[in-house]
C-alpha positions as CSV (number, residue, x, y, z in Angstrom):
1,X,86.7,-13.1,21.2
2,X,89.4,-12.5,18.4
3,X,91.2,-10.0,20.8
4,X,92.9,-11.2,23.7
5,X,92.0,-9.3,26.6
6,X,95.4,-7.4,28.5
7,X,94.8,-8.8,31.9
8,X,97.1,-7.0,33.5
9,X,94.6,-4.3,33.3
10,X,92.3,-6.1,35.9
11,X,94.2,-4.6,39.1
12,X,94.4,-1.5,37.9
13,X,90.4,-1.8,38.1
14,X,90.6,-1.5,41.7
15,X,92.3,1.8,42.1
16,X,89.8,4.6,41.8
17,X,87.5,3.0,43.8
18,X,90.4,2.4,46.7
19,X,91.3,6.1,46.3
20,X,87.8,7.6,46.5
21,X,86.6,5.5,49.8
22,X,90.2,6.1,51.4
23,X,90.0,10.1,50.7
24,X,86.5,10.1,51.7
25,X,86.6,8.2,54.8
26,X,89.1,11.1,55.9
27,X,86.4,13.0,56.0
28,X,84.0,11.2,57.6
29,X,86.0,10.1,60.7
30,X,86.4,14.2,61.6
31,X,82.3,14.6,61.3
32,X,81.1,11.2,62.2
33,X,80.6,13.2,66.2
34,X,78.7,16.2,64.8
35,X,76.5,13.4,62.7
36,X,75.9,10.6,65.9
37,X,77.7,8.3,63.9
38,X,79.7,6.8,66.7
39,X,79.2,3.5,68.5
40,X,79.5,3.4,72.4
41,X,81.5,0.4,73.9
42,X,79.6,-1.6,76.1
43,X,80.1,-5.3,77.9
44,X,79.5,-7.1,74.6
45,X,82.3,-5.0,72.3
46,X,85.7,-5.5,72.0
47,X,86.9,-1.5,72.2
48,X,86.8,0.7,75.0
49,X,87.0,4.0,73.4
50,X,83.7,5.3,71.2
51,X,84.9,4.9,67.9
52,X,83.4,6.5,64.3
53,X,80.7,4.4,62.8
54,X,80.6,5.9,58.7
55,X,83.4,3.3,57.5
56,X,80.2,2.1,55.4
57,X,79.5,5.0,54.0
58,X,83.2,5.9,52.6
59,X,82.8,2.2,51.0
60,X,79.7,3.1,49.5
61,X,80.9,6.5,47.8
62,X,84.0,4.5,46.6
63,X,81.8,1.8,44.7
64,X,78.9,4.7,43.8
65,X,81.4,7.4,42.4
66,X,83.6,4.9,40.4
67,X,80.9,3.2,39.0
68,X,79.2,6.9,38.2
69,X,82.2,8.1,36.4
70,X,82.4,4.4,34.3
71,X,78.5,5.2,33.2
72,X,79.5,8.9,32.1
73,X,82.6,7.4,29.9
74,X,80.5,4.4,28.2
75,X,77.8,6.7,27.8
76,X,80.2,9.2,25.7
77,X,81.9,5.9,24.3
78,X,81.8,7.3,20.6
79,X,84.0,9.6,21.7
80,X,86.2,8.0,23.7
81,X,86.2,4.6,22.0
82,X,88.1,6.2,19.5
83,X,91.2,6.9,22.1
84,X,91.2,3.5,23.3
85,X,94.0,0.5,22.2
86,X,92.5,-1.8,20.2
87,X,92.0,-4.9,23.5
88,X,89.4,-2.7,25.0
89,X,87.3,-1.2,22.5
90,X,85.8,-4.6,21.7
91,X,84.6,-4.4,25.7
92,X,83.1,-1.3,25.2
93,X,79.4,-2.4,23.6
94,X,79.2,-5.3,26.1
95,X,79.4,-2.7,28.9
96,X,76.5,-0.7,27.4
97,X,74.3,-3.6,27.8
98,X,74.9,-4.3,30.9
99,X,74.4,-0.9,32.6
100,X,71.0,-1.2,33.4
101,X,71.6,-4.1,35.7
102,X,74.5,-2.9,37.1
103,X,72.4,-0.2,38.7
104,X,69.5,-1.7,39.7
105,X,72.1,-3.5,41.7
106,X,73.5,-0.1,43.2
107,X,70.2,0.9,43.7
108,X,69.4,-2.0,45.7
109,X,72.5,-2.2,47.5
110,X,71.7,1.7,48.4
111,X,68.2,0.8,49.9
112,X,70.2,-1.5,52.5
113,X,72.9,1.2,53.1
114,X,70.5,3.4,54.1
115,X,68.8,1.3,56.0
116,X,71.5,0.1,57.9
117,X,73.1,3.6,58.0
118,X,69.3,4.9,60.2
119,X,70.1,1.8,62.3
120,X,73.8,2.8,63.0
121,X,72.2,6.6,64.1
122,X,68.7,5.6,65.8
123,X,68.6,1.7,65.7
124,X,66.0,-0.2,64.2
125,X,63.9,-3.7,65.4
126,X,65.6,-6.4,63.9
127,X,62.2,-7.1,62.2
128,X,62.0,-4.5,60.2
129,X,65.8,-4.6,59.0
130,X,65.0,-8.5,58.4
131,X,61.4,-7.3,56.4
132,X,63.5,-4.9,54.0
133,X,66.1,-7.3,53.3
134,X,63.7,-9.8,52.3
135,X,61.9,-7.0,50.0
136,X,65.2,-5.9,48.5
137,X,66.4,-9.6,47.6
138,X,62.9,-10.7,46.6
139,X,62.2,-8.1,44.0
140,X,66.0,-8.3,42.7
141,X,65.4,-12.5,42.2
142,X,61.9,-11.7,40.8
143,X,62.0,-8.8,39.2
144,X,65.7,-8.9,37.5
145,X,65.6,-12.9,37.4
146,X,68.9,-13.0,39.2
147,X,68.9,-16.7,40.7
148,X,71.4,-19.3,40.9
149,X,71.1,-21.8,37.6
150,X,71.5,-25.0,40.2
151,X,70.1,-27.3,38.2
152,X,66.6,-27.6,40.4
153,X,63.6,-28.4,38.6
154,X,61.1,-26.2,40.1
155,X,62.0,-22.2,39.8
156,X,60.1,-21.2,42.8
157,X,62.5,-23.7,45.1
158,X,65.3,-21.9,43.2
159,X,63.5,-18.3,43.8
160,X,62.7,-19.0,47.4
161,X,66.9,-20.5,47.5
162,X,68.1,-17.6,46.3
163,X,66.3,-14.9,48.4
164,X,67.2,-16.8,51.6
165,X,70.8,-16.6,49.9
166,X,71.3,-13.2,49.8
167,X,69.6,-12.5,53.7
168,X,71.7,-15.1,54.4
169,X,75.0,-13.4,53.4
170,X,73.6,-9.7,54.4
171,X,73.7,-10.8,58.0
172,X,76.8,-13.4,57.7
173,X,78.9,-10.3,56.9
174,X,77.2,-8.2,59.7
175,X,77.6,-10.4,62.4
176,X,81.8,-10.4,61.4
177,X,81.7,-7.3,61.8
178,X,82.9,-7.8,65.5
179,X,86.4,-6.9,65.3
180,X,88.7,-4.8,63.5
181,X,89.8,-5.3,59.7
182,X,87.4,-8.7,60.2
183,X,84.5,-8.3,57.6
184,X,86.2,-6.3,55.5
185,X,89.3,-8.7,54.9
186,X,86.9,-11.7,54.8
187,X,85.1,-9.9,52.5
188,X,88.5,-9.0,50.4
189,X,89.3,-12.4,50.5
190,X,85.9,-13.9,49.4
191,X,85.5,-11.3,46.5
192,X,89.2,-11.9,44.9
193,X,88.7,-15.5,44.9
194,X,85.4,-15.0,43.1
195,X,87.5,-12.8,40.4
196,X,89.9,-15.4,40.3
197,X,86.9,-18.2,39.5
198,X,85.5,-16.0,36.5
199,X,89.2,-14.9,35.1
200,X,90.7,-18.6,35.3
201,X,90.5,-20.9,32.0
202,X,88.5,-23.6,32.5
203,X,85.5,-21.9,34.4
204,X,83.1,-20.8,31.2
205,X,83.1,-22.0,27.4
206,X,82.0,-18.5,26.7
207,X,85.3,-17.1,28.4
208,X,86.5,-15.0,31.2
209,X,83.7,-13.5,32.8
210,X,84.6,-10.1,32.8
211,X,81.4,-7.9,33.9
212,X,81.7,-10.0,37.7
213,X,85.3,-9.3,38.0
214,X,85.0,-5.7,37.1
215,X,82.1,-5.4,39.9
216,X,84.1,-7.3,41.9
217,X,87.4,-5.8,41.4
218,X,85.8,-1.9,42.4
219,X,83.9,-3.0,45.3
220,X,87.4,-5.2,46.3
221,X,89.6,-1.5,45.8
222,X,86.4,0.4,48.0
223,X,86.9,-2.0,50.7
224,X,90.9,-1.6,50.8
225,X,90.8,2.1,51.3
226,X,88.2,1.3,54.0
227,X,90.5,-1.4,55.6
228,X,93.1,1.6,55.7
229,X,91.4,3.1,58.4
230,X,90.4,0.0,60.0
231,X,93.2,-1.8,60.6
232,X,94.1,-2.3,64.5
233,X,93.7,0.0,66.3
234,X,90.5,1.0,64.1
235,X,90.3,4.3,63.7
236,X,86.6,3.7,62.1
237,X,83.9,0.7,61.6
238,X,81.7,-0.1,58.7
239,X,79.2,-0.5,60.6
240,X,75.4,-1.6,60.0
241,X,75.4,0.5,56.6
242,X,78.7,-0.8,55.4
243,X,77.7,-4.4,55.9
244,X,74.8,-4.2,54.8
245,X,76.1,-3.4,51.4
246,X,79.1,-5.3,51.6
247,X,77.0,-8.2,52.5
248,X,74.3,-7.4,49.2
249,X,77.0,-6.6,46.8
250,X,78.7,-9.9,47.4
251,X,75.3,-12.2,47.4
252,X,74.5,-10.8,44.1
253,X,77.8,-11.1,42.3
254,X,77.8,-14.8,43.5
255,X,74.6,-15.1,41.6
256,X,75.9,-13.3,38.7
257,X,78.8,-15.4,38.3
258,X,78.3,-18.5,36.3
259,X,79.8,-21.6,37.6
260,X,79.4,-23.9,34.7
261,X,78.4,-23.9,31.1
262,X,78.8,-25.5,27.9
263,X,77.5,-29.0,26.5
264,X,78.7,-31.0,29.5
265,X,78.6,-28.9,32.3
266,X,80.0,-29.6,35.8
267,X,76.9,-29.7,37.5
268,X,79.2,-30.2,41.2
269,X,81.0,-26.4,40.4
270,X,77.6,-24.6,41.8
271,X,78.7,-25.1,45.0
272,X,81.8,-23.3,44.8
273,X,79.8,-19.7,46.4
274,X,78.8,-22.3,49.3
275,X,82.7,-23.1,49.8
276,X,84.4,-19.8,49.2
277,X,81.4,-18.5,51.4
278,X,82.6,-21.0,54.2
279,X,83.2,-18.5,56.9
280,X,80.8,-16.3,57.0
281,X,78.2,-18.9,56.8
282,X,80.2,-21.0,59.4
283,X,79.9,-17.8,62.2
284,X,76.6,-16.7,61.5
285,X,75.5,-20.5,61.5
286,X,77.4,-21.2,65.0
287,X,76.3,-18.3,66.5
288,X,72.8,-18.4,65.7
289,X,73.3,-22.4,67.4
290,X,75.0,-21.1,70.9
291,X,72.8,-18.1,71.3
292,X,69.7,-20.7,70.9
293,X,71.4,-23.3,72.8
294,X,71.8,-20.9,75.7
295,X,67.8,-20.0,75.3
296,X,68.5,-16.3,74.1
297,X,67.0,-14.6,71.2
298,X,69.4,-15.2,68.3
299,X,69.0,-11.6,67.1
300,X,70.8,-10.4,70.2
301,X,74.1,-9.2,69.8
302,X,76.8,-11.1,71.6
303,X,80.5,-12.2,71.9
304,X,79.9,-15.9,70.7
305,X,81.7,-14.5,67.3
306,X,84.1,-16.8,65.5
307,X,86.7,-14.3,66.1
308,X,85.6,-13.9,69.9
309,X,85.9,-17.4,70.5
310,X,89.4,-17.5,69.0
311,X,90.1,-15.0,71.6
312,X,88.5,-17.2,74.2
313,X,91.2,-20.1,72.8
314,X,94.1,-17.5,73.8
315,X,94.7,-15.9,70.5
316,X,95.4,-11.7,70.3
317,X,92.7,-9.9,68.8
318,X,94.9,-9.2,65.8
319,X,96.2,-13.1,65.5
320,X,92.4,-14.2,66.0
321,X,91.5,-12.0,62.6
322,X,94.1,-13.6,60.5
323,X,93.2,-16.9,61.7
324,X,89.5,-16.0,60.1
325,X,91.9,-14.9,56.7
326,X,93.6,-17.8,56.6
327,X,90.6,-20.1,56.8
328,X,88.8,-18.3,54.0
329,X,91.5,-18.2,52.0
330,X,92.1,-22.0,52.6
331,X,88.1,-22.4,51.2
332,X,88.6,-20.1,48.9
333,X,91.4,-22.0,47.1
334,X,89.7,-25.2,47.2
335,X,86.6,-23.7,45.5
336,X,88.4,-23.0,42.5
337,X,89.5,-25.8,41.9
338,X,86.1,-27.5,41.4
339,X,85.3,-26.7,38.0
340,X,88.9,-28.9,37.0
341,X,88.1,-31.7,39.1
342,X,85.3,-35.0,39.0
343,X,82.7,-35.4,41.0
344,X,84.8,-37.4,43.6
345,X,87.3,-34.7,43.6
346,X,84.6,-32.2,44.5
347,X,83.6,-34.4,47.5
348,X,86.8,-34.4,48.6
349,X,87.1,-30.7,48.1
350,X,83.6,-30.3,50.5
351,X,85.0,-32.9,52.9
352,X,88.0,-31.0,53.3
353,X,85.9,-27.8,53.6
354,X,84.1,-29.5,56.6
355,X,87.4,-31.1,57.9
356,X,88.9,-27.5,58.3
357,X,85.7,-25.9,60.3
358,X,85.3,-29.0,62.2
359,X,88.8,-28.7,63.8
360,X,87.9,-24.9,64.1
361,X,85.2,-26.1,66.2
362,X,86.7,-28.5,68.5
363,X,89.2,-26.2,69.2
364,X,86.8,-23.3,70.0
365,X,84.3,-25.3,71.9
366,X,87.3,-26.5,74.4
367,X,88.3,-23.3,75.4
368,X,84.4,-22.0,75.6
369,X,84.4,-25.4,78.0
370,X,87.1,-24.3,80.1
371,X,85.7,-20.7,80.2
372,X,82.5,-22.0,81.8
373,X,83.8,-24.2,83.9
């Protein structure tokens, strides 16, 4: 593009969104009694109070409203255009075009709010919550065409790939949501390194990819003004609605986001999602392997968390969550440098990846040892 775009615009993206789910989350903390929203401690949660469960839904309003009040001001673009400088007018038409998908993604990412939101007042068989989930992604892969380009042959193992990649993230970021400020600040963490990937030279031949990182950048300032209020001691949770979406909206801009392009691309940058993804996958992958290991169901809720286990190795509750940041963010950084480096680089990059979780690992599985012992 002949106009350099003023990226010191990008986190100034993030504010309505932050403002609207902080405001509104106000709210729903005083009626979240009078709605049911509240979940009960029990011997498997970390608080002993009851504490508000609508965290979710002030994130939702914070991506729905901002994203609402974007679509009223493109769609009126001839008369606003004409009162914007000169670096963002060229932007304008490229947003047009990409409206439609943008709420077919809301849309979706609704579906699973709701669904989780019924589970968070009545509860819901895992099956069923698992069914929808693989509806939702299925006919957003199929329907939209939104799949990874990973260089596989066959576009049914790619299909099937993807599906499994957004239920795969949907419940990742539920089961972090075990403790407070957890999923939300992995989440944070996750979605600024993926506006980093797409804003960085380097990435695409076709430039900054600006349509992710605007996505990104809203749903990053909905899920500050949530972390506001749930920041020890948590004054609310996102609960299933929250991650739900936060889980969705995440898998889907990881598919939107191209890794590589051009003439020679860098076939090894696809699995950057994989690395900045590393501990969410990581806890849902070790839980899943201890609840099994122990012969219970691995749909039943526990405290075999990454973040419980940290507790179990002597950590506070508070220094056990920032332990989770810092490990993401140590991924996360690694990722982006994949697109800049060979392909022996990139091995390096994933055995460093593994090196990190496997001394996460040891150290959790010794102090799990000494609590059984």
């Amino acid at each position: 593009m002949d106009v350099a775009f003023p990226y010191w615009v990008l986190p100034l993206i993030l504010l309505p969104s932050m403002l609207i789910s902080w405001l509104s989350i106000y709210v729903i903390r005083r009626r979240a009694a009078k709605w049911g929203l509240m979940d009960q401690p029990n011997d498997r949660k970390v608080h002993v109070m009851p504490i508000p469960l609508g965290g979710g839904l002030g994130i939702w309003l914070g991506v729905i409203i901002t994203f609402l009040l974007g679509t009223l001001l493109v769609a009126f673009n001839g008369s606003v255009v004409q009162f914007l400088p000169d670096q963002f007018r060229v932007y304008v038409e490229g947003l047009e075009t990409q409206l439609a998908d943008l709420w077919v993604l809301l849309i979706a990412g609704t579906a699973l709010m709701l669904v989780g939101l019924v589970d968070d007042l009545r509860g819901l068989s895992w099956k069923f919550r698992l069914a929808i989930q693989f509806v939702v992604a299925t006919a957003c892969v199929v329907l939209q065409e939104w799949y990874f380009t990973a260089f596989i042959p066959y576009r049914i193992v790619t299909v099937i790939c993807t599906v499994f990649w957004i239920v795969m993230l949907i419940n990742a970021f539920n089961m972090l949501d075990n403790m407070d400020a957890a999923a939300g600040g992995v989440a944070v963490i996750c979605s600024i390194m993926l506006v980093l990937y797409v804003v960085l030279p380097g990435v695409s031949s076709q430039g900054p990819q600006f349509f992710v990182a605007g996505l990104l950048l809203v749903f990053i300032g909905s899920l500050l003004g949530f972390l506001w209020h749930n920041k020890p001691p948590a004054k609310i949770f996102m609960g299933d609605a929250g991650s739900y979406f936060v889980g969705f909206c995440i898998a889907i801009a990881t598919i939107l986001t191209t890794y590589t392009d051009g003439d020679k691309p860098v076939v090894h940058a696809v699995i950057a999602p994989l690395i900045i993804m590393a501990v969410p996958i990581y806890d849902l992958c070790t839980v899943i392997a201890i609840r099994i290991s122990e012969g219970r169901s691995p749909f039943k809720p526990d405290k075999a968390h990454f973040s419980h286990r940290l507790v179990e190795l002597g950590l506070s509750k508070p220094r056990a969550v920032l332990t989770m940041f810092l490990v993401t963010a140590t991924t996360g950084v690694s990722a982006l440098l994949l697109p800049q480096v060979s392909l022996s680089g990139a091995l390096l990059i994933v055995g460093l990846t593994f090196c990190v979780l496997l001394l996460v690992a040891i150290l959790e599985s010794t102090a799990r040892n000494k609590l059984n012992s």
